[in-house]
Backbone as CSV, one residue per row, in Angstrom:
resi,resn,N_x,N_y,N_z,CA_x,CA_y,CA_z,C_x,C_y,C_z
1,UNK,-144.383,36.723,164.276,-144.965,37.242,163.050,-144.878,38.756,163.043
2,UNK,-144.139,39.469,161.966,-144.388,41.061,162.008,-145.407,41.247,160.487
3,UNK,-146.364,42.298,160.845,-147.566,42.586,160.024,-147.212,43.884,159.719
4,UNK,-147.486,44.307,158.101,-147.804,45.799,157.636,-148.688,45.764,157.032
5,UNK,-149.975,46.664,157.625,-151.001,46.945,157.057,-151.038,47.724,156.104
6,UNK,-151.972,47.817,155.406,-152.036,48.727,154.047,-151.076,49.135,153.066
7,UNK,-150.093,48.013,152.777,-149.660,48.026,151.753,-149.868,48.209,150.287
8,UNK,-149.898,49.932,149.616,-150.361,49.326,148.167,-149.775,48.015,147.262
9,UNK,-150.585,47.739,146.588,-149.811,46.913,145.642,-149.924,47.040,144.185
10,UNK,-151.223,48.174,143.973,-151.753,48.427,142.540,-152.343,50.012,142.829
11,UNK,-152.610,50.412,141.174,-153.253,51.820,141.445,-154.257,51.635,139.721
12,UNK,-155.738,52.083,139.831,-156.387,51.759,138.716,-156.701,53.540,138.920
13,UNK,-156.896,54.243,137.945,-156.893,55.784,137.592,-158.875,55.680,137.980
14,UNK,-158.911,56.431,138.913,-160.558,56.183,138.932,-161.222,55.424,140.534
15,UNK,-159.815,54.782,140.508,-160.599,53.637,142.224,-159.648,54.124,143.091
16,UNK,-159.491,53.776,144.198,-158.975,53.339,145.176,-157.811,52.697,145.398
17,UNK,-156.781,53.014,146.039,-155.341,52.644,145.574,-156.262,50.774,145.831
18,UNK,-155.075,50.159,145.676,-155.402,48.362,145.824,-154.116,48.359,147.010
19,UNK,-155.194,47.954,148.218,-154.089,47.399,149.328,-154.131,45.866,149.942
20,UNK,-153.253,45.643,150.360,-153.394,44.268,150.731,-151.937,44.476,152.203
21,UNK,-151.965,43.548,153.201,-151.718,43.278,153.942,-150.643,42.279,154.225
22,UNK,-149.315,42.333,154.531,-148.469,41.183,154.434,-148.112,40.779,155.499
23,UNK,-148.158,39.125,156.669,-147.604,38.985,157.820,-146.356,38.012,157.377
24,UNK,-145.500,38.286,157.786,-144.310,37.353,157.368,-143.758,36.811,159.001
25,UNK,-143.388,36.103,158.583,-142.323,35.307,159.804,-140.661,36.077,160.559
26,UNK,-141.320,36.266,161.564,-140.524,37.140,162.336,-138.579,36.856,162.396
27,UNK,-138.305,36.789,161.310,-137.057,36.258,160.670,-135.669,36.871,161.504
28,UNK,-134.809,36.484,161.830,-133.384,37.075,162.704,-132.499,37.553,161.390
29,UNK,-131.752,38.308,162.181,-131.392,39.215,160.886,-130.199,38.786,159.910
30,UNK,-129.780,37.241,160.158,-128.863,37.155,159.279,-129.753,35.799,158.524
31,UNK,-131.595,36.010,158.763,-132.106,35.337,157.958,-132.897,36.512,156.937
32,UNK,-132.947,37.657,157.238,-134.088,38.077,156.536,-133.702,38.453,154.779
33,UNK,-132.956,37.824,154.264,-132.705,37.488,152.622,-132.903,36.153,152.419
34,UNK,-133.467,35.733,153.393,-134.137,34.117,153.041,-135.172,34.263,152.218
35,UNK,-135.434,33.390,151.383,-136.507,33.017,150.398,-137.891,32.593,151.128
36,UNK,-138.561,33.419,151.240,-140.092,32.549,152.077,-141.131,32.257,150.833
37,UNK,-141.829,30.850,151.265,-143.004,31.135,150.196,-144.497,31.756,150.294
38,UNK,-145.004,32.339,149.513,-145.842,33.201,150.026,-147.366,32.924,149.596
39,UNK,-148.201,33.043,150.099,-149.573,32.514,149.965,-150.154,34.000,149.645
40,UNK,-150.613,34.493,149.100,-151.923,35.471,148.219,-153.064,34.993,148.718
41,UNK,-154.083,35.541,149.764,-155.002,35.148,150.322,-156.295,36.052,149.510
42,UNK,-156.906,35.560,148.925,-158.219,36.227,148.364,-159.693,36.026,149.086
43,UNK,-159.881,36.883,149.667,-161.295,36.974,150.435,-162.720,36.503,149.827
44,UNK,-163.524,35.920,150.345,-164.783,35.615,149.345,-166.120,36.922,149.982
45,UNK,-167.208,36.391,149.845,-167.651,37.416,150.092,-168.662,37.753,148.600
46,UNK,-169.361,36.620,147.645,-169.789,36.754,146.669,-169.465,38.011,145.899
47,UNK,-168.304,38.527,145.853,-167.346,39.347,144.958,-168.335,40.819,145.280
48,UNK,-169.478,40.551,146.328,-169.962,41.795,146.686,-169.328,42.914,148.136
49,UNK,-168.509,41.565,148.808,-168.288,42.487,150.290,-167.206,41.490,150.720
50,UNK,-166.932,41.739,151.657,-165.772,40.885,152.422,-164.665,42.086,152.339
51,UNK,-163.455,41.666,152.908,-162.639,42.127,153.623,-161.263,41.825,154.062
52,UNK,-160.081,41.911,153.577,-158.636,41.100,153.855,-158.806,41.432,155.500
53,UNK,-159.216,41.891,156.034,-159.005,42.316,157.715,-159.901,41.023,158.524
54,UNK,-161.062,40.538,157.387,-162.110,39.368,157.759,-161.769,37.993,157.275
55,UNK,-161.184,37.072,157.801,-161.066,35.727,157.188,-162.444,35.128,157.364
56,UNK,-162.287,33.913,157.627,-163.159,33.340,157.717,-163.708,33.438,159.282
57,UNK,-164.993,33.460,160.002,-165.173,33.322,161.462,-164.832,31.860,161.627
58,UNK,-165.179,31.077,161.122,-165.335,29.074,162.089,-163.255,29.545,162.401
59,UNK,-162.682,30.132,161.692,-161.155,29.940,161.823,-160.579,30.963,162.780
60,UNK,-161.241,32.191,162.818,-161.088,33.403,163.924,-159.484,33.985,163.376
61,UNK,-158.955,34.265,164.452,-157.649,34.678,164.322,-156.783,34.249,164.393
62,UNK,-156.867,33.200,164.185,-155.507,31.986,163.694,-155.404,31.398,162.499
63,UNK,-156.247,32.310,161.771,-156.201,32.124,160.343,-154.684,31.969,159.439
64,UNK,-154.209,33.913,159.646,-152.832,34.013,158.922,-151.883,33.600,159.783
65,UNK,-151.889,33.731,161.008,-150.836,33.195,161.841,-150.408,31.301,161.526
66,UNK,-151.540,30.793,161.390,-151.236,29.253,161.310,-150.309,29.426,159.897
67,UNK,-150.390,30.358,159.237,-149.784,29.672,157.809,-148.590,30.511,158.133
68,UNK,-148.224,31.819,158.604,-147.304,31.788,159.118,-146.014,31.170,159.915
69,UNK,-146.848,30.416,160.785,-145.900,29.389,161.590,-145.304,28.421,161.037
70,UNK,-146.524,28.328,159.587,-145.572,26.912,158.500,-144.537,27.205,157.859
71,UNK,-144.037,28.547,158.381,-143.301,28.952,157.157,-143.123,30.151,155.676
72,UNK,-144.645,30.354,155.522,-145.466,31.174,154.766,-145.115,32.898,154.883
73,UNK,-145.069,33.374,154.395,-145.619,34.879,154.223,-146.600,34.813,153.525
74,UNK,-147.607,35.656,154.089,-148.904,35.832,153.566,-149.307,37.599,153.027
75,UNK,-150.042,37.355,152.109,-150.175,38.765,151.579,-151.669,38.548,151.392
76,UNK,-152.482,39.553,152.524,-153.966,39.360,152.518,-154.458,40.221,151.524
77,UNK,-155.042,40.482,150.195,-155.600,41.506,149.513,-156.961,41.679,149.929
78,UNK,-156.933,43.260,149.291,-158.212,43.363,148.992,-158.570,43.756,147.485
79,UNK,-159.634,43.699,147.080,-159.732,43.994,145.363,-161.225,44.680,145.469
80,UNK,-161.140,45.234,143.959,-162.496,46.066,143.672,-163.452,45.027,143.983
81,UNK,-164.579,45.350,144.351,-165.687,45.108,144.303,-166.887,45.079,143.447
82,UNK,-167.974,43.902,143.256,-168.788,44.026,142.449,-169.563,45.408,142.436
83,UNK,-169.688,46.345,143.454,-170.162,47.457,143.271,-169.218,48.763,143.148
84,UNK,-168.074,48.185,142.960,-167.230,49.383,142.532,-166.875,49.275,141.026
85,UNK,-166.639,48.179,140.304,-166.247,47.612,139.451,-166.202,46.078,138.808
86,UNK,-167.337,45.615,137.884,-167.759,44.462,137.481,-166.363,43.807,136.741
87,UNK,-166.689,42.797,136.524,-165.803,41.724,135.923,-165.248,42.492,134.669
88,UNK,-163.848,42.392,134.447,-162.652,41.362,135.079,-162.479,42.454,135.855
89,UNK,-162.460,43.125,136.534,-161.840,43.921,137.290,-161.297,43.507,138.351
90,UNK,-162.461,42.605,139.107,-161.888,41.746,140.779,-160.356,40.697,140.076
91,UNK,-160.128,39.981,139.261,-159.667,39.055,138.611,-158.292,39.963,138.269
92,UNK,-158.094,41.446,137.568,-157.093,41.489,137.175,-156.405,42.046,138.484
93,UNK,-156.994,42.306,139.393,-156.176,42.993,140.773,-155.544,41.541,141.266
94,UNK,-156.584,40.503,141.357,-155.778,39.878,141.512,-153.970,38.572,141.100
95,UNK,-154.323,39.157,140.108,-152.846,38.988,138.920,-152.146,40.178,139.548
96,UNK,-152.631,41.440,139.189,-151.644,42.001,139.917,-151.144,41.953,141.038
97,UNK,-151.792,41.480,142.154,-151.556,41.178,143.224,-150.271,39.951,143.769
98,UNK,-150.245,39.064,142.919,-149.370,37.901,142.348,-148.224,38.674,141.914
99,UNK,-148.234,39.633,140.643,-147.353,40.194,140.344,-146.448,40.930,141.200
100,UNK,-147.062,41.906,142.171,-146.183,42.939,143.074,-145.725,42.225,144.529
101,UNK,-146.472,40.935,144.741,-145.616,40.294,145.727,-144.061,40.426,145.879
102,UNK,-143.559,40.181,145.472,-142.274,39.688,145.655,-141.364,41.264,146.360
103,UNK,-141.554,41.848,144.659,-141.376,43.433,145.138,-142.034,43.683,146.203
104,UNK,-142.723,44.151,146.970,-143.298,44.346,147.945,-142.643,43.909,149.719
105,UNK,-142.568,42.788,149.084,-141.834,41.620,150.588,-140.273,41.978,150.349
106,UNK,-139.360,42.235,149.187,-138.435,42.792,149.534,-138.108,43.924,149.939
107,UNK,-139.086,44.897,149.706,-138.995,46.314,150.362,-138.950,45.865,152.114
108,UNK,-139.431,45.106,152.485,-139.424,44.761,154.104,-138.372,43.801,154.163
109,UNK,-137.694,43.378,153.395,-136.398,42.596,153.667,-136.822,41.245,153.786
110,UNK,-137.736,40.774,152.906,-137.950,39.312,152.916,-138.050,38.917,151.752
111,UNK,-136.799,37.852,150.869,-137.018,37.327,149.696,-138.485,36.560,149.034
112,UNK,-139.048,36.449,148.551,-140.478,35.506,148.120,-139.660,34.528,147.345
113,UNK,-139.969,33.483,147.695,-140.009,32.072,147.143,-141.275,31.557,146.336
114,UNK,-141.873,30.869,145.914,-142.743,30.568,145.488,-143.969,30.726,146.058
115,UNK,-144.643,31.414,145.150,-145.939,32.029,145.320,-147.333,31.361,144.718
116,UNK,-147.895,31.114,145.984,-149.325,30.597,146.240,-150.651,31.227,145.972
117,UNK,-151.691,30.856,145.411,-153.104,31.549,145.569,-154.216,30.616,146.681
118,UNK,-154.961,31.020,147.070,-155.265,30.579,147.893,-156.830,31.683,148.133
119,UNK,-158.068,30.749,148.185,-159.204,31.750,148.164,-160.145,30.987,148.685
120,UNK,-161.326,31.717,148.936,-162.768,30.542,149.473,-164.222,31.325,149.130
121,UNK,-164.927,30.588,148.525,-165.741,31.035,147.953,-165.767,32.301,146.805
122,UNK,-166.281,33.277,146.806,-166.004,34.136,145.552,-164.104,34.021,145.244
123,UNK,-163.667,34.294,146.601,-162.135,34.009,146.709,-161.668,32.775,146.013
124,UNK,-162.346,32.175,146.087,-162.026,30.998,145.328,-162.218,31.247,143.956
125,UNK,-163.042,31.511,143.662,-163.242,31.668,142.253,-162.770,32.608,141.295
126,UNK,-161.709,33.762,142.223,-160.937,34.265,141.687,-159.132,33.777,141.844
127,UNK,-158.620,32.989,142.823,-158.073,32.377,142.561,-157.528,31.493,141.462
128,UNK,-158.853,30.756,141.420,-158.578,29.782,140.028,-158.245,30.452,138.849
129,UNK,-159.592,31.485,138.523,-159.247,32.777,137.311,-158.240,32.793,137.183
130,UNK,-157.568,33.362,138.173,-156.142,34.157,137.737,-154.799,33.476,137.553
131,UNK,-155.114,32.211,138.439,-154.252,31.095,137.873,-154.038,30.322,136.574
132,UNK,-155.049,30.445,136.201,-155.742,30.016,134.580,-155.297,30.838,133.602
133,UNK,-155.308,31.943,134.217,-155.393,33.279,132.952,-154.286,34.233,133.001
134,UNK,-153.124,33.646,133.464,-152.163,34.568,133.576,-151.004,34.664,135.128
135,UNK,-151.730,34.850,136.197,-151.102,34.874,137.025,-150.462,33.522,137.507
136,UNK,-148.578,33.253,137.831,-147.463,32.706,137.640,-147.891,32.370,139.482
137,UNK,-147.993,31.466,139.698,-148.318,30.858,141.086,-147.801,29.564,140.563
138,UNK,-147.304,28.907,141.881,-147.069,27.624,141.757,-147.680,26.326,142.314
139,UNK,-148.825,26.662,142.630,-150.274,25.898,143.189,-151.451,26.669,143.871
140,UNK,-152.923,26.514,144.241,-153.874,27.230,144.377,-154.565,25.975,145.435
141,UNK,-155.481,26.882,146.034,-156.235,26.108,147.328,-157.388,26.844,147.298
142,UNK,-158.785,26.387,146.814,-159.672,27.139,146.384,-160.798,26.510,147.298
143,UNK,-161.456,27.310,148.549,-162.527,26.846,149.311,-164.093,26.815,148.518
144,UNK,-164.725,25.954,148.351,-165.937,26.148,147.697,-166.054,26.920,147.112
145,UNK,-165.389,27.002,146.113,-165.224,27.582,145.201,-166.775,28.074,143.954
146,UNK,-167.075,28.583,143.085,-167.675,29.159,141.805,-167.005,28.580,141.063
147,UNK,-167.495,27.924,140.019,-166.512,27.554,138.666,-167.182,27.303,137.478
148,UNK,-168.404,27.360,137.956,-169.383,27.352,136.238,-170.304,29.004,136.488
149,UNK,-170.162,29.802,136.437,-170.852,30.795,136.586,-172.494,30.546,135.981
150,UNK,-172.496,29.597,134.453,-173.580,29.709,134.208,-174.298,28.569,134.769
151,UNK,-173.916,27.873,135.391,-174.391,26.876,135.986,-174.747,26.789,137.543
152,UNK,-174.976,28.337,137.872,-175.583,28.642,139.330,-177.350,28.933,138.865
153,UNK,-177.866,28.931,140.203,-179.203,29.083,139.848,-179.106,30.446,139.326
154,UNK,-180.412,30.908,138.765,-181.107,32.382,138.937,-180.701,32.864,137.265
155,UNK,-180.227,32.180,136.546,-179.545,33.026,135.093,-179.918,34.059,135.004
156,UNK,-181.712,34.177,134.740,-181.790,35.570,134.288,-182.470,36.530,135.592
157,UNK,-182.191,35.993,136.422,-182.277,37.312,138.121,-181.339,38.252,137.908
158,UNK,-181.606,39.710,137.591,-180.293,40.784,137.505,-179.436,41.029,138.905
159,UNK,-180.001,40.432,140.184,-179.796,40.357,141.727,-178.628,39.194,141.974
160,UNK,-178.418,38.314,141.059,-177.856,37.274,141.810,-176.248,37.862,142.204
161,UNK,-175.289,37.451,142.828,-174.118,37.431,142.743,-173.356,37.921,141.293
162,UNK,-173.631,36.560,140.809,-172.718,36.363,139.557,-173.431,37.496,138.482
163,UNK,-174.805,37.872,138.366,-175.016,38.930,137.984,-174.587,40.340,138.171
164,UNK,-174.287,40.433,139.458,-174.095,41.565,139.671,-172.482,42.056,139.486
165,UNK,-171.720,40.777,139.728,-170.444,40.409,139.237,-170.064,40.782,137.721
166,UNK,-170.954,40.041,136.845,-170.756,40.193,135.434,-170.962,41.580,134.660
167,UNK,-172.237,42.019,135.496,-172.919,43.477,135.228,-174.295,42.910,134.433
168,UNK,-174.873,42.293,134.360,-175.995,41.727,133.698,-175.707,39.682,134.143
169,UNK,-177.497,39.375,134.106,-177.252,38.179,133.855,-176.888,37.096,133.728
170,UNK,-176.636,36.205,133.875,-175.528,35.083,132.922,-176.454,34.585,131.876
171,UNK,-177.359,34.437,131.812,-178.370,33.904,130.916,-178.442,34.692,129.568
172,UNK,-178.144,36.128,130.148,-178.243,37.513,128.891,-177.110,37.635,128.331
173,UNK,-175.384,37.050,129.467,-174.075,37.309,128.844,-173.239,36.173,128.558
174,UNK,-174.488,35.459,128.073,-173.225,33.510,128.341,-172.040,33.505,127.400
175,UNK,-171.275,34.034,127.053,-170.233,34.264,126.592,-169.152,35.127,127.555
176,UNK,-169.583,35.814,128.229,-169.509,36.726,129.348,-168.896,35.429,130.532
177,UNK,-169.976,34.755,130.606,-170.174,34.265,132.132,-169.296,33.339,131.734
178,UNK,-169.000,32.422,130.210,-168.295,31.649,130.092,-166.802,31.795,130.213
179,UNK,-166.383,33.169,129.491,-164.923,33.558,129.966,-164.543,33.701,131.041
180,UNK,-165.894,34.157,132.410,-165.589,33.966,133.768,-165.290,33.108,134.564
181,UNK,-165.612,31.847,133.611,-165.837,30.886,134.695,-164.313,29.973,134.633
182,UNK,-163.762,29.657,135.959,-162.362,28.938,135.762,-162.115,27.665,134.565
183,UNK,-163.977,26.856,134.632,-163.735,25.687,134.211,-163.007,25.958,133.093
184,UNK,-163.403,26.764,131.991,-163.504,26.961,130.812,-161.682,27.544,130.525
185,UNK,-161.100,27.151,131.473,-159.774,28.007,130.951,-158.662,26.604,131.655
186,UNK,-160.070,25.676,132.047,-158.460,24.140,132.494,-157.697,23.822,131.509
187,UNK,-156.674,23.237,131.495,-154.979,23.057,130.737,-154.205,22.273,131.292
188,UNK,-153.676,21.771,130.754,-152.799,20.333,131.080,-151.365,21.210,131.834
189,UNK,-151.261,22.448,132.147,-149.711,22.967,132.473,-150.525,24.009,133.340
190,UNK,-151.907,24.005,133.941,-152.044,24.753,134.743,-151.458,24.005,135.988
191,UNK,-151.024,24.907,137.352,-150.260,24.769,138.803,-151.389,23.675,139.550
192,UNK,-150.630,22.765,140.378,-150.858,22.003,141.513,-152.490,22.919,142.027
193,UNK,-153.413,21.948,141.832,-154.857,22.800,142.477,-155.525,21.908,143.998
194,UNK,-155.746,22.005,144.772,-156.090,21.928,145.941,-158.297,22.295,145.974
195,UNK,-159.335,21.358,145.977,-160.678,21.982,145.932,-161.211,21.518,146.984
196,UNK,-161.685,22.264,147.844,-162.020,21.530,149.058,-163.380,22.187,148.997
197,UNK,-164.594,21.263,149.499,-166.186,21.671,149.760,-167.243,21.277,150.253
198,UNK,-167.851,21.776,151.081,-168.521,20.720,151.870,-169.828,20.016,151.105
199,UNK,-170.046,18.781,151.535,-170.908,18.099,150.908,-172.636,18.610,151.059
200,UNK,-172.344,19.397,152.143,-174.072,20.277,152.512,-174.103,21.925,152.445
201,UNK,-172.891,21.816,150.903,-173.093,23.446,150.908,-174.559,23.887,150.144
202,UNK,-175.534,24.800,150.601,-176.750,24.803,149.692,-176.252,25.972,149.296
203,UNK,-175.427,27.416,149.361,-175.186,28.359,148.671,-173.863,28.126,147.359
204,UNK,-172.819,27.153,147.352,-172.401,26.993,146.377,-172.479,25.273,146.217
205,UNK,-173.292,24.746,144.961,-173.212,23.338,144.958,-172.347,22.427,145.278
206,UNK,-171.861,22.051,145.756,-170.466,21.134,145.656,-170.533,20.325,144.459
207,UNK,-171.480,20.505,143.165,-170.640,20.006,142.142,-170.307,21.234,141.049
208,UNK,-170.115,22.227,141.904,-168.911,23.340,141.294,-167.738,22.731,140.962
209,UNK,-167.169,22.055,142.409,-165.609,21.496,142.464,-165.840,20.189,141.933
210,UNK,-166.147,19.216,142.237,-166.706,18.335,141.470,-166.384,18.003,140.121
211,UNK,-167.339,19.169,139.139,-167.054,18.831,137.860,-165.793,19.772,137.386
212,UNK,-165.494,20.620,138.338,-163.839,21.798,137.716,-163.276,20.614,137.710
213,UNK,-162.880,19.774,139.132,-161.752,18.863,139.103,-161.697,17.980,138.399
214,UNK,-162.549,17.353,137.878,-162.772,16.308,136.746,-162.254,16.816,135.684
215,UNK,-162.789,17.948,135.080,-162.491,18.984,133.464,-160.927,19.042,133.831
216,UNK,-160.734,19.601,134.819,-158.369,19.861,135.100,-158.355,18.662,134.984
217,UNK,-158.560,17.754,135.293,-158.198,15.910,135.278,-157.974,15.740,134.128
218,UNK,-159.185,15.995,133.971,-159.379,14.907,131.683,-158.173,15.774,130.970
219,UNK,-158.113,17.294,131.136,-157.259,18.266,130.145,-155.973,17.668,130.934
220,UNK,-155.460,17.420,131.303,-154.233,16.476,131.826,-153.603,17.548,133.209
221,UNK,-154.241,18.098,133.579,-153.917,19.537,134.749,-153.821,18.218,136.038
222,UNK,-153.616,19.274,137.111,-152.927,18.255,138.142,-153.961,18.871,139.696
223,UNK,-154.990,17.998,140.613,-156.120,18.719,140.984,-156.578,17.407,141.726
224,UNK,-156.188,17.666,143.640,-156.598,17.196,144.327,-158.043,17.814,144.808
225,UNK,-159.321,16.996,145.107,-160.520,17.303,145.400,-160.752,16.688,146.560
226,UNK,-161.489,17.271,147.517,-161.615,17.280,148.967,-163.012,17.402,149.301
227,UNK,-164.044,16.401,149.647,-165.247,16.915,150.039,-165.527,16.464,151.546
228,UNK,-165.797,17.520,152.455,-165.735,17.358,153.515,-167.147,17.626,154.156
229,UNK,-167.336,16.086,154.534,-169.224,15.550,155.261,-169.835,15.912,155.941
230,UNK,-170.978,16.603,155.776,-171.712,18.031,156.465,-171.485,18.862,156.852
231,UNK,-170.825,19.508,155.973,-170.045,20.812,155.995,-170.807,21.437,154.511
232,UNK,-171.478,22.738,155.281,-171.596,23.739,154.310,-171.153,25.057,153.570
233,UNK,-171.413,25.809,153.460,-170.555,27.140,153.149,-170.103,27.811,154.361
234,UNK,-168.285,27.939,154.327,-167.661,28.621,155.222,-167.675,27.844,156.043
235,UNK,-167.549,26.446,155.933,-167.579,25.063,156.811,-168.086,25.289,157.898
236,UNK,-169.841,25.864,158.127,-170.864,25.496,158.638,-171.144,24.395,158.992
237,UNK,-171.284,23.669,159.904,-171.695,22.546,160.316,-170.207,21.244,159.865
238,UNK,-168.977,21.745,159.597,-168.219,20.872,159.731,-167.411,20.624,161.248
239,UNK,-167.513,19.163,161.544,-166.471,19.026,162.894,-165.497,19.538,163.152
240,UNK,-164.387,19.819,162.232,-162.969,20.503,162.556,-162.947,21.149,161.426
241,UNK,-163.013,22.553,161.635,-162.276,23.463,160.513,-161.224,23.902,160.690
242,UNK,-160.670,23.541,161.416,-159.141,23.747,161.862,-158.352,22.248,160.619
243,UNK,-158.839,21.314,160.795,-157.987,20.207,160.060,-158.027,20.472,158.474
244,UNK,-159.557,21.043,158.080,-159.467,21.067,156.807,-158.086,22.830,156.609
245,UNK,-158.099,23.249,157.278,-157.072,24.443,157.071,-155.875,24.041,157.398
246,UNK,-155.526,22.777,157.920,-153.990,22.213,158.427,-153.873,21.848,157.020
247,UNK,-154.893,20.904,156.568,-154.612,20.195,155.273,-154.156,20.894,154.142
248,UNK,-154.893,21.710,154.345,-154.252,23.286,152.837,-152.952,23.329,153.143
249,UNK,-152.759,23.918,154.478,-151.170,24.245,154.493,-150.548,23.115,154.009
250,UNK,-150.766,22.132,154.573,-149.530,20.868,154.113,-149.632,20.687,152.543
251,UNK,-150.366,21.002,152.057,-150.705,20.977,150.695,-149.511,21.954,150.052
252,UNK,-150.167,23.341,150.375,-149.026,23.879,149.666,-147.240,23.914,149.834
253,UNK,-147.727,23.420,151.807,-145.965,22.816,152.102,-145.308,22.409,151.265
254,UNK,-145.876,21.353,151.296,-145.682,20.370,150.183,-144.964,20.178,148.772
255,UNK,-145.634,21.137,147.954,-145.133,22.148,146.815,-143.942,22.612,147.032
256,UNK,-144.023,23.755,148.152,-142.952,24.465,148.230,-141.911,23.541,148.837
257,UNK,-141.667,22.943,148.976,-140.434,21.725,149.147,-140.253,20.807,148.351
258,UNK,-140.894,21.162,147.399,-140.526,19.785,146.072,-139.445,20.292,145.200
C-alpha cells in the first residue's frame, strides 16, 4: 500500500483548504494506468468531530489497508464541521470529494474505476446525502447510519447533533431537517446501497436503516439491509467487527466486477 497524506481536494474562500488522504495499492509499474476502484471513506463523528486519520477503534488499523488488499483505493476525507460550518456544507464537500477523486489518483499515476461512498454514522448519513443529491458513485455502504433527521429524539434541544448540524432545531427547521434527511431524496435510479446496524444501537435507532431501506425498496431503488445482534453504535458489543467490514468489502467487490 503507498499513502499520501494531505491531499487537497477542495478550497471554500473562508475555511480551510478540504484534505483527504489516498492509500492505493502498491501497483508495478507497467500496472500503474490500471483502473482501481475507489471507496470515499466519510468519517462519523455526529458531524461535530472525528477525523480521516481516526476510523473506527473495534477495527484499529486495518481499517484502510483491508480494503486496500481487495483491490480498492481509498480516499479518506475530511469535511467542514458542524462548528465550522452548518448544513449543507459537510454534504457538499462531500460531492466534491467524489468529484476530484479520479483527478487526484491520476496525478499519482493510478486510473479510478468506479467510485464508492462508504460512511458510518454521521458518515453515514452523509454518504447517502450525497449519493441522493448529486454525487455519481456507483454504490454506498452506510454504518448506522441518520436518515430521518426529524425523527431523532430532542427536536426542539438547540444541543442535539442534528441541531447543531442544521444550525437550529429540527422541530424549529422541519423543512430544513427534511431536505437533510437521505430518506426524503430515495429514487428508483439511486446506486446499489449497502445499511448495516446494530440491533442495540441506543445512540442511533436502528429503525433509521430500517425504515430508509424500506422507502429505497417501495421507490423501486436497489438496498441491501443488515442488522447485526447486539451490536451497538460503532459495533459495541458486536462478536466480529471484522466480518461485518469483510462483508462491506465484498459488497462493493461485488459491484465493481459486475
Amino acid at each position: 500500500m503507498r499513502s499520501f497524506s494531505g491531499v487537497e481536494y477542495g478550497a471554500v474562500p473562508g475555511f480551510r483548504p478540504l484534505e483527504l488522504d489516498l492509500h492505493v495499492p502498491d501497483l508495478s509499474a507497467d500496472e500503474t494506468k490500471s483502473r482501481v476502484a475507489v471507496i470515499v471513506h466519510v468519517h462519523g463523528g455526529g458531524w461535530r468531530r472525528g477525523s480521516r486519520r481516526h476510523p473506527l477503534p473495534r477495527l484499529g488499523e486495518e481499517f484502510y489497508p483491508a480494503m486496500v488488499r481487495a483491490g480498492f483505493a481509498v480516499a479518506a476525507i475530511d469535511y467542514r464541521l458542524s462548528g465550522e460550518a452548518t448544513y449543507p456544507a459537510a454534504v457538499e464537500d462531500v460531492r466534491a470529494a467524489v468529484a476530484a477523486v479520479a483527478g487526484l489518483l491520476a496525478e499519482h499515476g493510478v486510473g479510478a474505476g468506479p467510485v464508492f461512498l462508504w460512511g458510518d454514522s454521521a458518515g453515514g448519513h452523509l454518504a447517502l446525502l450525497a449519493a441522493l443529491t448529486g454525487a455519481e458513485v456507483a454504490g454506498v455502504v452506510a454504518w448506522f447510519p441518520v436518515t430521518d433527521l426529524a425523527a431523532m429524539p430532542g427536536s426542539s434541544d438547540p444541543q442535539t447533533r442534528e441541531a447543531l448540524f442544521l444550525g437550529a432545531p429540527t422541530g424549529a427547521v422541519p423543512e430544513l431537517a427534511r431536505e437533510a434527511s437521505p430518506i426524503t431524496h430515495v429514487r428508483a435510479d439511486a446506486p446499489p446501497m449497502l445499511v448495516v446496524h446494530g440491533d442495540s444501537d441506543t445512540m442511533v435507532p436502528y429503525g433509521q436503516s430500517t425504515t430508509f431501506v424500506s422507502a429505497l425498496i417501495a421507490s423501486g431503488g436497489t438496498a441491501e439491509l443488515v442488522l447485526v445482534p447486539g451490536a451497538g453504535h460503532f459495533w459495541d458489543g458486536a462478536e466480529d467487527p471484522s466480518a461485518i467490514h469483510r462483508q462491506a468489502i465484498r459488497f462493493l467487490r461485488d459491484l465493481a466486477e459486475a
